[in-house]
Backbone as JSON Lines, residues from 0, in Angstrom:
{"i":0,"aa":"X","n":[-43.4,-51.33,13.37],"ca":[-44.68,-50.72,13.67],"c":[-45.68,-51.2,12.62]}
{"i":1,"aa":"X","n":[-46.65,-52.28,12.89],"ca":[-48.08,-52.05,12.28],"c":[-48.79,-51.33,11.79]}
{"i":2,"aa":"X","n":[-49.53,-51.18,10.87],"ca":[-50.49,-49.9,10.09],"c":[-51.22,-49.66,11.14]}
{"i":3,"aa":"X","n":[-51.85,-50.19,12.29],"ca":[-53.02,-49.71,13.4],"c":[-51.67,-49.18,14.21]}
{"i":4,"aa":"X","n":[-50.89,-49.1,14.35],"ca":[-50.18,-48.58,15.34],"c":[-49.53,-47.11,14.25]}
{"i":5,"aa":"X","n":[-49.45,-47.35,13.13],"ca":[-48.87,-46.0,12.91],"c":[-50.31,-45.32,12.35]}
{"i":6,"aa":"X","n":[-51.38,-45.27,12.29],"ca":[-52.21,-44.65,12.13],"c":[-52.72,-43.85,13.13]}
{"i":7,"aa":"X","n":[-52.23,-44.53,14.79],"ca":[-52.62,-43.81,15.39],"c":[-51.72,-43.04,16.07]}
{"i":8,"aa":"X","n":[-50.42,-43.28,16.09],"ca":[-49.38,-42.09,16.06],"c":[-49.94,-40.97,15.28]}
{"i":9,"aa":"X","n":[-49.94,-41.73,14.03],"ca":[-50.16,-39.86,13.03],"c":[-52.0,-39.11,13.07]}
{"i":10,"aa":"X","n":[-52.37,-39.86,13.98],"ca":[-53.78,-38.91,14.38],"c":[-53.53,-38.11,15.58]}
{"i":11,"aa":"X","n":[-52.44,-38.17,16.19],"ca":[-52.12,-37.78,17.47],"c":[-50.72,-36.36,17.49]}
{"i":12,"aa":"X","n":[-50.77,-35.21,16.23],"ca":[-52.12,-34.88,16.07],"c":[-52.41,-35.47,14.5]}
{"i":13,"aa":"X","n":[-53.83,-35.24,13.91],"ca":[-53.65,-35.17,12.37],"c":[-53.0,-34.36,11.96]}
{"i":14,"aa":"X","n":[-52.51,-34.66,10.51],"ca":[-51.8,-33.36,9.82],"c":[-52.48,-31.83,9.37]}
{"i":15,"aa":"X","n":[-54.24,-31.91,9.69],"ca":[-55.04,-30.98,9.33],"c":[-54.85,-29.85,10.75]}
{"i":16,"aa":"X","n":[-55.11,-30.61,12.01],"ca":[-54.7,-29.99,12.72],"c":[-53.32,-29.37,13.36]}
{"i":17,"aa":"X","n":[-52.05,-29.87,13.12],"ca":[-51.07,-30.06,13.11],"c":[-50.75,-28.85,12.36]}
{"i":18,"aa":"X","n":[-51.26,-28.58,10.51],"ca":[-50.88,-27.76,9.67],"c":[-51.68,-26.63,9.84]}
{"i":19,"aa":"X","n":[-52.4,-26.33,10.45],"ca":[-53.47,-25.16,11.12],"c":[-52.81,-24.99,12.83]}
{"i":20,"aa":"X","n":[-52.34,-25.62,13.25],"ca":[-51.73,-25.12,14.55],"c":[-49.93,-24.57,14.05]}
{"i":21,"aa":"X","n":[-49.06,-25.18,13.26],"ca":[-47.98,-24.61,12.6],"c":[-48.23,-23.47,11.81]}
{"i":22,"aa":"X","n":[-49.34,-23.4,10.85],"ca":[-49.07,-22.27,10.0],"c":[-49.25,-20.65,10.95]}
{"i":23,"aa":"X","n":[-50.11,-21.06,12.18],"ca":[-50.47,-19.8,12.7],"c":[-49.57,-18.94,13.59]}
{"i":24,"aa":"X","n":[-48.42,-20.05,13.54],"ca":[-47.5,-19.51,14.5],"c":[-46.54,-18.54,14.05]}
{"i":25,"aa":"X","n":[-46.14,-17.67,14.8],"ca":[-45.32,-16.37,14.35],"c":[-44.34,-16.51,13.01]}
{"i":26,"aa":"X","n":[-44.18,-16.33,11.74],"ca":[-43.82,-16.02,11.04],"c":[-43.91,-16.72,9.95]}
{"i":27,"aa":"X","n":[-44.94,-18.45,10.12],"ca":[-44.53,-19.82,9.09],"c":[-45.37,-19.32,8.36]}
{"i":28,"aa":"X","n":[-46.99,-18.52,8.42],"ca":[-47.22,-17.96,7.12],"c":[-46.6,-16.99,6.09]}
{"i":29,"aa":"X","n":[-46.16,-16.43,6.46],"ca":[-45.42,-15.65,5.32],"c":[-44.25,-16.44,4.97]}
{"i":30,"aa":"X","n":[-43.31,-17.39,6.15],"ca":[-42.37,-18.07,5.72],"c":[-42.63,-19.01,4.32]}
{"i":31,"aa":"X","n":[-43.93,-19.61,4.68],"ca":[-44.99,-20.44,3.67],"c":[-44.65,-20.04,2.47]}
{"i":32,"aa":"X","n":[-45.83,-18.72,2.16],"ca":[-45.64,-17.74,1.34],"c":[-44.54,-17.75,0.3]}
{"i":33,"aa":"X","n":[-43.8,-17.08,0.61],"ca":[-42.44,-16.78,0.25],"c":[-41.93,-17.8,-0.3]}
{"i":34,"aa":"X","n":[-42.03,-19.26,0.39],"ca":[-41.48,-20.22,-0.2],"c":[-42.16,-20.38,-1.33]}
{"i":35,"aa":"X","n":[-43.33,-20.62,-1.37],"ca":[-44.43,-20.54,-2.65],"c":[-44.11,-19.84,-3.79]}
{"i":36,"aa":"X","n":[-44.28,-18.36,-3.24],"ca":[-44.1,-17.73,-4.42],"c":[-42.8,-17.41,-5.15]}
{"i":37,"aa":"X","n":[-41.32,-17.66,-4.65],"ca":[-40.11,-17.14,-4.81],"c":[-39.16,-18.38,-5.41]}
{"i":38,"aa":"X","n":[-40.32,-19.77,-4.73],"ca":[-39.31,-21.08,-4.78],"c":[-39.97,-21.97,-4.93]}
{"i":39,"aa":"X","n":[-41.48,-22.16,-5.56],"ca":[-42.15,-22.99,-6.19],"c":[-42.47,-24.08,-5.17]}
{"i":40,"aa":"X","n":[-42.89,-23.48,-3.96],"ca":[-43.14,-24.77,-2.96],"c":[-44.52,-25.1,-2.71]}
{"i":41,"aa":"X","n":[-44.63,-26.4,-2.92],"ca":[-46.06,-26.61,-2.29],"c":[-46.25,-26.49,-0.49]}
{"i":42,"aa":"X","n":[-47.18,-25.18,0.01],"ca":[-47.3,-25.06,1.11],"c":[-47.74,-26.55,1.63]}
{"i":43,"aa":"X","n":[-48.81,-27.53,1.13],"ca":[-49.05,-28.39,1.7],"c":[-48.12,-29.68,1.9]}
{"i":44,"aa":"X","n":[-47.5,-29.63,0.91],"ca":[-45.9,-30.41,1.18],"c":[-45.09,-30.21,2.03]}
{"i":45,"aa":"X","n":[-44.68,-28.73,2.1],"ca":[-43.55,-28.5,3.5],"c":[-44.37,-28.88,4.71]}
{"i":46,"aa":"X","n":[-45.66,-28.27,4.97],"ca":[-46.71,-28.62,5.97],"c":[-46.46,-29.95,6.27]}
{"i":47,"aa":"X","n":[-47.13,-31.17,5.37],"ca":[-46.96,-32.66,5.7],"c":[-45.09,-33.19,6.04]}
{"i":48,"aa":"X","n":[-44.17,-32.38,5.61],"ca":[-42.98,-32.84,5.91],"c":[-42.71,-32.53,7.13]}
{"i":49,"aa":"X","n":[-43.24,-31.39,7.85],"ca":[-42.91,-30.54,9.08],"c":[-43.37,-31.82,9.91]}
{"i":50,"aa":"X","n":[-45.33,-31.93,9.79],"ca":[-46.21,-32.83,10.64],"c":[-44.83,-34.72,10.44]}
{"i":51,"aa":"X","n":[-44.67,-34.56,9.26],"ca":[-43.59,-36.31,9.47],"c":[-42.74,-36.35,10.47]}
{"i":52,"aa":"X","n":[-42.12,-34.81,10.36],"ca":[-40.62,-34.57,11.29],"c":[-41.35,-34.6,12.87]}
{"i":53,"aa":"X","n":[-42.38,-33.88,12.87],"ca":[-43.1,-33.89,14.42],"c":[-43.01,-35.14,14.83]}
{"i":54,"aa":"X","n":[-43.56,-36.28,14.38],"ca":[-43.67,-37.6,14.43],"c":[-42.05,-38.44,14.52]}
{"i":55,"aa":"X","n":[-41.14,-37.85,13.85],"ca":[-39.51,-38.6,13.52],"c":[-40.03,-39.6,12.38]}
{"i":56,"aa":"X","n":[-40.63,-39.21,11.28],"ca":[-40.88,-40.07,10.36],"c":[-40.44,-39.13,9.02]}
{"i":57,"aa":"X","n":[-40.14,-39.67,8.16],"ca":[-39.96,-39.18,7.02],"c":[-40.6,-39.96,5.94]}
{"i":58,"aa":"X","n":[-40.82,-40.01,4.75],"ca":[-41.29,-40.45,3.47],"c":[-40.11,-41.41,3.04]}
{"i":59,"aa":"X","n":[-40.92,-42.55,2.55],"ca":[-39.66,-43.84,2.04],"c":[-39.9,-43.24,0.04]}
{"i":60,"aa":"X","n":[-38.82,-43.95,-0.41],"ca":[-38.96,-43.8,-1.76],"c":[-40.36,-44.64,-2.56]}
{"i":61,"aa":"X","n":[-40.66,-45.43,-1.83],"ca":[-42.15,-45.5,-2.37],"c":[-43.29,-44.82,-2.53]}
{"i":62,"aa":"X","n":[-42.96,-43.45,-1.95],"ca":[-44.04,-42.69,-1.79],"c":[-43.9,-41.8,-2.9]}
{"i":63,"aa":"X","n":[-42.84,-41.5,-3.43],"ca":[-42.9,-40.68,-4.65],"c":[-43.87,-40.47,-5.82]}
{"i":64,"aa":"X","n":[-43.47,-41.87,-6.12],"ca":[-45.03,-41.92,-7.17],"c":[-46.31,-41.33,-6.53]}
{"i":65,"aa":"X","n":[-46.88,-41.37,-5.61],"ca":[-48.03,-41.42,-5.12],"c":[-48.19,-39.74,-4.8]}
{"i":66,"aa":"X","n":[-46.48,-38.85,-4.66],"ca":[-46.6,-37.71,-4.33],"c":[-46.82,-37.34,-5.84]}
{"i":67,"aa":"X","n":[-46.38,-37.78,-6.5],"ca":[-46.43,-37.46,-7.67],"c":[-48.14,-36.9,-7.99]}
{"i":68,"aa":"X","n":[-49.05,-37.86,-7.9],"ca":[-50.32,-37.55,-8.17],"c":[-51.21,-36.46,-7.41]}
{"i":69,"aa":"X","n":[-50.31,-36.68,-6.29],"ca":[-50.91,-35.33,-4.97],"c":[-49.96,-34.06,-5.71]}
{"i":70,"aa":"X","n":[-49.03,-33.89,-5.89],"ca":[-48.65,-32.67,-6.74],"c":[-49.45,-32.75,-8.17]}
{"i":71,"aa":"X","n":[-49.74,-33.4,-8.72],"ca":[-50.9,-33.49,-10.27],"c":[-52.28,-32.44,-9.71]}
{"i":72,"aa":"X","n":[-52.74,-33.13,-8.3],"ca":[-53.94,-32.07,-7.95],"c":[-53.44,-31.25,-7.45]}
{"i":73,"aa":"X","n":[-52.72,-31.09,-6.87],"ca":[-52.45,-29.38,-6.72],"c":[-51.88,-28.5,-7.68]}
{"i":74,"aa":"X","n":[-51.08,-28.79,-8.79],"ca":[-51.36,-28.25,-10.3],"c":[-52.46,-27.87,-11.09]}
{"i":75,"aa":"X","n":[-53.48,-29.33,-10.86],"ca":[-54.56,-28.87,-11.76],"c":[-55.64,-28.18,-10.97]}
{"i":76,"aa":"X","n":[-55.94,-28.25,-9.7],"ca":[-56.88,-28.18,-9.63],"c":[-56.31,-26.41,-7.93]}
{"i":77,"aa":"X","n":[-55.89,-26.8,-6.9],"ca":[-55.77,-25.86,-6.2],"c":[-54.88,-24.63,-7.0]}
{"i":78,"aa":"X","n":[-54.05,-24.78,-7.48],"ca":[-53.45,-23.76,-8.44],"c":[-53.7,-22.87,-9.45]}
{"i":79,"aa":"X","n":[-54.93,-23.1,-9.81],"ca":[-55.95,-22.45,-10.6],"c":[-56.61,-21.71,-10.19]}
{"i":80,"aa":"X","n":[-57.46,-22.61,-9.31],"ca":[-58.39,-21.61,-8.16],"c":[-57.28,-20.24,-7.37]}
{"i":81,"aa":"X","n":[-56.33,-20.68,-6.97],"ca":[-55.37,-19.77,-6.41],"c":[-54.96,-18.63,-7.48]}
{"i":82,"aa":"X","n":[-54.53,-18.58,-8.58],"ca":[-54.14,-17.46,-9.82],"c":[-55.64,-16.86,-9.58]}
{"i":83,"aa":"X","n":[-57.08,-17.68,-9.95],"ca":[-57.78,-16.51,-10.47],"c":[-58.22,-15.82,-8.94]}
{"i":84,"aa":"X","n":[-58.14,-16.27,-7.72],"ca":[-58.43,-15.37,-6.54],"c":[-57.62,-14.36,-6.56]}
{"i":85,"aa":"X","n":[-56.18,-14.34,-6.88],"ca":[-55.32,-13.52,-6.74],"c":[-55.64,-12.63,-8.17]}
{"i":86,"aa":"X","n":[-55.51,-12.93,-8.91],"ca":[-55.78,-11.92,-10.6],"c":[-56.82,-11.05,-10.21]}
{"i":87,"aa":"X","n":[-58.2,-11.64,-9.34],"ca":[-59.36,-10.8,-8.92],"c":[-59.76,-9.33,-7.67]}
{"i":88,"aa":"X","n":[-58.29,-9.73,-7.06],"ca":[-57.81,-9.29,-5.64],"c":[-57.93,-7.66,-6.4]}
{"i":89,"aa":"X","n":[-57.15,-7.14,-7.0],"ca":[-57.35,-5.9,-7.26],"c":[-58.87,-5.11,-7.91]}
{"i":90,"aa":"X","n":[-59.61,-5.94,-8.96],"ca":[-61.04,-5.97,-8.88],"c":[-61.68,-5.54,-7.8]}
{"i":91,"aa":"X","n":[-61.42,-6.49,-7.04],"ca":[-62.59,-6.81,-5.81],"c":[-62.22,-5.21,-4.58]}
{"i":92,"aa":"X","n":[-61.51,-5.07,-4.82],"ca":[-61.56,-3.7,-3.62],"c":[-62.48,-2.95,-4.19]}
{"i":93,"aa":"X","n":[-63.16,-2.36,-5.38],"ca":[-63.75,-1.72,-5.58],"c":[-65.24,-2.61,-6.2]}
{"i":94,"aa":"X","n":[-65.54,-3.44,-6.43],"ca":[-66.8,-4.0,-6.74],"c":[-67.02,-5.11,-5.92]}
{"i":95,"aa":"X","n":[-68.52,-5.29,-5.08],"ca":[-68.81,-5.96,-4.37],"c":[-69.08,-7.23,-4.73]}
{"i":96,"aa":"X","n":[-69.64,-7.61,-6.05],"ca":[-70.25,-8.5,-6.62],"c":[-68.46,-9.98,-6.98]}
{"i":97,"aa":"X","n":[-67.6,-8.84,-7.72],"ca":[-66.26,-9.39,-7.43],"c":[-65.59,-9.96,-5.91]}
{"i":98,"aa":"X","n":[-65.74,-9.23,-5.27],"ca":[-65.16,-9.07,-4.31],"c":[-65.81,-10.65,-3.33]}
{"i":99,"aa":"X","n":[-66.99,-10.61,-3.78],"ca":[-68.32,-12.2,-2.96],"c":[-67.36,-13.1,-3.67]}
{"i":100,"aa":"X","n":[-67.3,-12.79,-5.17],"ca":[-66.33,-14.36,-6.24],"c":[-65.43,-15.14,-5.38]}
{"i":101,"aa":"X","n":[-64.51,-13.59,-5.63],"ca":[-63.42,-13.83,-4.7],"c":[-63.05,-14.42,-3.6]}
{"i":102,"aa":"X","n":[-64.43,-14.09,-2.62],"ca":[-64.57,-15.15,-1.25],"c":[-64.51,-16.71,-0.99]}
{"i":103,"aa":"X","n":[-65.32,-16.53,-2.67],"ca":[-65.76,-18.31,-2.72],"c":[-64.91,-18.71,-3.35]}
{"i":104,"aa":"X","n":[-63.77,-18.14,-4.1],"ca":[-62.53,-18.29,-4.9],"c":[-61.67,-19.16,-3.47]}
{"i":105,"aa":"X","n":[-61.32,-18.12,-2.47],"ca":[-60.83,-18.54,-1.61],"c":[-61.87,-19.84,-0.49]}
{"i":106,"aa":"X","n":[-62.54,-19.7,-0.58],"ca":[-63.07,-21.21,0.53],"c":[-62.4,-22.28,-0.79]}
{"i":107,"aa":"X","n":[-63.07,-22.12,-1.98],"ca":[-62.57,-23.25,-2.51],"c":[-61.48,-23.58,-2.62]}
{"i":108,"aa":"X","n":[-60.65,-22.87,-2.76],"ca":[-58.81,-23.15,-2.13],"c":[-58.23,-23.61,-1.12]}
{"i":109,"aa":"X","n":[-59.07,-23.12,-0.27],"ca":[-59.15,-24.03,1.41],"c":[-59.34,-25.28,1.15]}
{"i":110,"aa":"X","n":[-60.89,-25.61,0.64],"ca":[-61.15,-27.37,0.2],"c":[-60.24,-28.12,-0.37]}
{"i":111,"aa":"X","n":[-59.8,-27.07,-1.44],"ca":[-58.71,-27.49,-2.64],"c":[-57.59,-28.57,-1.4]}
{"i":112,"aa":"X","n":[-57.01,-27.51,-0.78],"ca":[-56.03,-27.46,0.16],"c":[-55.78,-28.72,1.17]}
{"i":113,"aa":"X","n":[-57.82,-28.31,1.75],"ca":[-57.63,-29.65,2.63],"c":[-57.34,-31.58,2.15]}
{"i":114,"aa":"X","n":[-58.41,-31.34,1.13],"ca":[-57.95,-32.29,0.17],"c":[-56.89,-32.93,0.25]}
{"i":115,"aa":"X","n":[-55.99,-31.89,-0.43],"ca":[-54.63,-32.25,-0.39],"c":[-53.66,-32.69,0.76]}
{"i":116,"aa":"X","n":[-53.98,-32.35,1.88],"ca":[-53.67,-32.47,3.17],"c":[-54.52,-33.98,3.59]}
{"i":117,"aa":"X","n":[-55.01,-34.41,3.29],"ca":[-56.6,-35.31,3.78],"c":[-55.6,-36.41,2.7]}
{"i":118,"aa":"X","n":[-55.25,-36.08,1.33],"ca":[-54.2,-37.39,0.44],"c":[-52.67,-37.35,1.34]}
{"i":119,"aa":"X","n":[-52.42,-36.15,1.71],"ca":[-51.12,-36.6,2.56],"c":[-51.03,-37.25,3.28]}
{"i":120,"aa":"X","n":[-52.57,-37.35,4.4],"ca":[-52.57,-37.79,5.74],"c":[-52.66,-39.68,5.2]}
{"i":121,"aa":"X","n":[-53.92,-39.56,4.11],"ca":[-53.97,-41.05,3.88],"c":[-52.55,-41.88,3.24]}
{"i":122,"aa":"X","n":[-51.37,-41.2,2.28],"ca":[-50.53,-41.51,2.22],"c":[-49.86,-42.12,3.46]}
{"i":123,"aa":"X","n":[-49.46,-41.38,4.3],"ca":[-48.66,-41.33,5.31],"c":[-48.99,-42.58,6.24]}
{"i":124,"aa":"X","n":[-50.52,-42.66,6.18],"ca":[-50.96,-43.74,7.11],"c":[-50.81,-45.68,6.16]}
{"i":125,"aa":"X","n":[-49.92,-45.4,5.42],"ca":[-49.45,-46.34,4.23],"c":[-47.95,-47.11,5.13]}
{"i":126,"aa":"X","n":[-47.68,-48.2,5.04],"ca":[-46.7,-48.96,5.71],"c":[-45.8,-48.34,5.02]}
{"i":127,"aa":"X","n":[-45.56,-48.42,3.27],"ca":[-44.55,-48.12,2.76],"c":[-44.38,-47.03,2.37]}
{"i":128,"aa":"X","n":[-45.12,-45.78,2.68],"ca":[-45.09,-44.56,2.45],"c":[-44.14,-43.75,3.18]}
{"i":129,"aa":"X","n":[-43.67,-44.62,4.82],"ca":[-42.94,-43.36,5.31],"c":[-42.74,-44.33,6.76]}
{"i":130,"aa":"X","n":[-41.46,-44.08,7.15],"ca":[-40.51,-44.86,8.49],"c":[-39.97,-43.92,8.99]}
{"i":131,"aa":"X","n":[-39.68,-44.81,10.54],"ca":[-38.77,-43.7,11.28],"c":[-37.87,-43.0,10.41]}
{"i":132,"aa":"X","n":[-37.36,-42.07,10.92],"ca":[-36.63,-41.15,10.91],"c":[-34.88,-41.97,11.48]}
{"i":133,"aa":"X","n":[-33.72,-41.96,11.17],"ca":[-32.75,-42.49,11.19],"c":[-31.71,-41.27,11.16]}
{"i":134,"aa":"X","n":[-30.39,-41.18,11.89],"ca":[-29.47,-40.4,12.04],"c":[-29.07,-40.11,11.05]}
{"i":135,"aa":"X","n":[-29.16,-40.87,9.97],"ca":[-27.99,-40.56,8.71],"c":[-29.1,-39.48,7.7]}
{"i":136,"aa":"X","n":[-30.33,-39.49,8.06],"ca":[-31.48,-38.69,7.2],"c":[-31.14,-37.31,7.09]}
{"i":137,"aa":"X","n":[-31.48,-36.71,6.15],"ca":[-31.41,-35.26,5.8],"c":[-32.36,-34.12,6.88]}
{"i":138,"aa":"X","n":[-31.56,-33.46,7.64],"ca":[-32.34,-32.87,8.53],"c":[-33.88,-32.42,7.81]}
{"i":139,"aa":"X","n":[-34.5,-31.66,8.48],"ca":[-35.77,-31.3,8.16],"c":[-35.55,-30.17,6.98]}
{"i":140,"aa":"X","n":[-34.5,-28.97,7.13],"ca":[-34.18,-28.19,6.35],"c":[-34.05,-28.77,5.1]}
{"i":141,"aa":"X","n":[-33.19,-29.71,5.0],"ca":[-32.72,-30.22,3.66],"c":[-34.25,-30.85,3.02]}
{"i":142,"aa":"X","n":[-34.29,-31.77,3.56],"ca":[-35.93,-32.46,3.12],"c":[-36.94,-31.05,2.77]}
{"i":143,"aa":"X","n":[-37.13,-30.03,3.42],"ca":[-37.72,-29.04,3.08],"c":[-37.38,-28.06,1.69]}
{"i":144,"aa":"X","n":[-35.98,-27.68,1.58],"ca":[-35.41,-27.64,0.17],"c":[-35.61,-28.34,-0.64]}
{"i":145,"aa":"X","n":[-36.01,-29.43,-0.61],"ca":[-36.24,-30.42,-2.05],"c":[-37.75,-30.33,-2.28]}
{"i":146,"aa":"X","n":[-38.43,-29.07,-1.91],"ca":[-39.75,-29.11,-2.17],"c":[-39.1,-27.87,-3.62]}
{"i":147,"aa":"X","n":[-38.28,-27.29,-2.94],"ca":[-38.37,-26.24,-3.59],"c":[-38.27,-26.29,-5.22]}
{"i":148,"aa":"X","n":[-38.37,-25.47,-6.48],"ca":[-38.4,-25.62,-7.48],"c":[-36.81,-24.27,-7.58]}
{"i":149,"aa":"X","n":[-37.29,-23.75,-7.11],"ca":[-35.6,-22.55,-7.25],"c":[-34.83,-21.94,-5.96]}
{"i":150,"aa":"X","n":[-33.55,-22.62,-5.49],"ca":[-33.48,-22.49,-4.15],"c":[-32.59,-21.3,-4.56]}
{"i":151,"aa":"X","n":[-32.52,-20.18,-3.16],"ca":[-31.55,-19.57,-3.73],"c":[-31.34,-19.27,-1.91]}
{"i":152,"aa":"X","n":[-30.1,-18.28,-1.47],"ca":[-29.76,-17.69,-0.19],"c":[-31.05,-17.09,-0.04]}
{"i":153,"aa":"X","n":[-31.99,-15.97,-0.74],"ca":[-32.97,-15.1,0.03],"c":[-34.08,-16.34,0.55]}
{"i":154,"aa":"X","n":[-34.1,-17.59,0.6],"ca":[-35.0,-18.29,0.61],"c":[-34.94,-19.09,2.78]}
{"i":155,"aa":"X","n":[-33.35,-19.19,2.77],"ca":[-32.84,-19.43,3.76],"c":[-33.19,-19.21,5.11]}
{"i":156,"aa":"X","n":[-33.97,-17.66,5.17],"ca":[-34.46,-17.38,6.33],"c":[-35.97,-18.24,6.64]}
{"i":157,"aa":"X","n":[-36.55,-17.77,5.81],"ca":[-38.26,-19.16,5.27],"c":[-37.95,-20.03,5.76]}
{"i":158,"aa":"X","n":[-36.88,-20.99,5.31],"ca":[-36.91,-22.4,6.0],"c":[-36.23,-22.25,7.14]}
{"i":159,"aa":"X","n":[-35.87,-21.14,7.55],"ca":[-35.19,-21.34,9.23],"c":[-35.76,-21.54,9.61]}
{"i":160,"aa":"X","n":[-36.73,-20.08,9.9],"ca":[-38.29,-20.14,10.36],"c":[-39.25,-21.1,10.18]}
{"i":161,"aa":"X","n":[-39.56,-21.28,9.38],"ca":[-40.37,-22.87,9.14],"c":[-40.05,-24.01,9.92]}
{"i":162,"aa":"X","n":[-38.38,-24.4,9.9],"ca":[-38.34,-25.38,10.69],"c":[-37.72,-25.38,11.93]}
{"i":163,"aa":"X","n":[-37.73,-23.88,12.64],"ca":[-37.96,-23.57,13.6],"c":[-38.56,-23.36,14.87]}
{"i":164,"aa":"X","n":[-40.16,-23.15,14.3],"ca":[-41.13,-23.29,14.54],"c":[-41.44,-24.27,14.35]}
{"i":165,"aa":"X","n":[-41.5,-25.42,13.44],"ca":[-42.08,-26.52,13.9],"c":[-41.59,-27.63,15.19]}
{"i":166,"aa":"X","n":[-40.2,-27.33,15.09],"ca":[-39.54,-27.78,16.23],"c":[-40.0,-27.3,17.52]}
{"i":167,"aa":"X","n":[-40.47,-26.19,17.94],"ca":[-41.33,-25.98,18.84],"c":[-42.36,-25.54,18.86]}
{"i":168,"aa":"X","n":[-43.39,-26.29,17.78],"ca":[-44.85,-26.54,18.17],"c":[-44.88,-27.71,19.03]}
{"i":169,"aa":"X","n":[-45.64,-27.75,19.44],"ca":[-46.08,-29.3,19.99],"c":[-47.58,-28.7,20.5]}
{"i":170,"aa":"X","n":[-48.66,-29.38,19.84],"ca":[-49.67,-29.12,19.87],"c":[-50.58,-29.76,20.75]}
């Protein structure tokens, strides 16, 4: 497959739309969540692995490095914004002026977010970033565990669900 031919596989859908039609479906936000907060996952990582698996593509080892720098901005920069929206969350129920911060705390986490989703998509549309998918590959579950930073059994149901649901989205 050619770069004009896999670019337009993976617009069909994008991963922006793709990760906004998966997350809304019955249970992958909180599945999300959970993974995040319990097991150190980048939501926008499992997201772009789900949108690869939609496709039968996975990430080649050349792409590491490059994830590497897309996890750098979501360290420095969406992860920040995310602590102080949340640190403010109890504030903001009772003061209005907090409570506006907070709003714009969260759009900018969205941007943060899309961003990050917008470097996945341009990764992905990379020859050596990511190939079919092959029998001997690590199902989607497994590939989804290696986002994680602390796997444990309570985590198990999250990625059922997660890659449950993505198996029957089709958008």
């Amino acid at each position: 497959m050619h770069s004009t031919q896999l670019c337009d596989v993976l617009r069909n859908p994008p991963l922006w739309d793709h990760a906004l039609a998966l997350y809304q479906r019955p249970g992958v936000a909180d599945a999300c969540l959970q993974l995040q907060d319990t097991a150190g996952a980048d939501v926008c990582e499992l997201l772009w692995r789900c949108w690869l698996d939609h496709h039968a593509l996975v990430p080649t080892e050349q792409a590491y490095s490059t994830l590497d720098e897309i996890r750098a901005w979501q360290a420095e920069v969406t992860q920040p914004i995310r602590y102080l929206r949340r640190m403010l969350k109890p504030r903001a129920r009772h003061a209005h002026d907090v409570a506006a911060l907070r709003d714009h705390l969260k759009e900018a986490e969205l941007l943060a977010e899309c961003e990050t989703l917008r470097q996945f998509q341009a990764l992905s549309e990379t020859l050596h970033a990511v190939r079919k998918r092959r029998a001997d590959d690590a199902s989607l579950t497994m590939q989804l565990t290696r986002c994680l930073t602390i796997h444990e059994p309570t985590q198990e149901a999250a990625l059922a669900t997660l890659t449950t649901q993505n198996t029957a989205h089709h958008p």
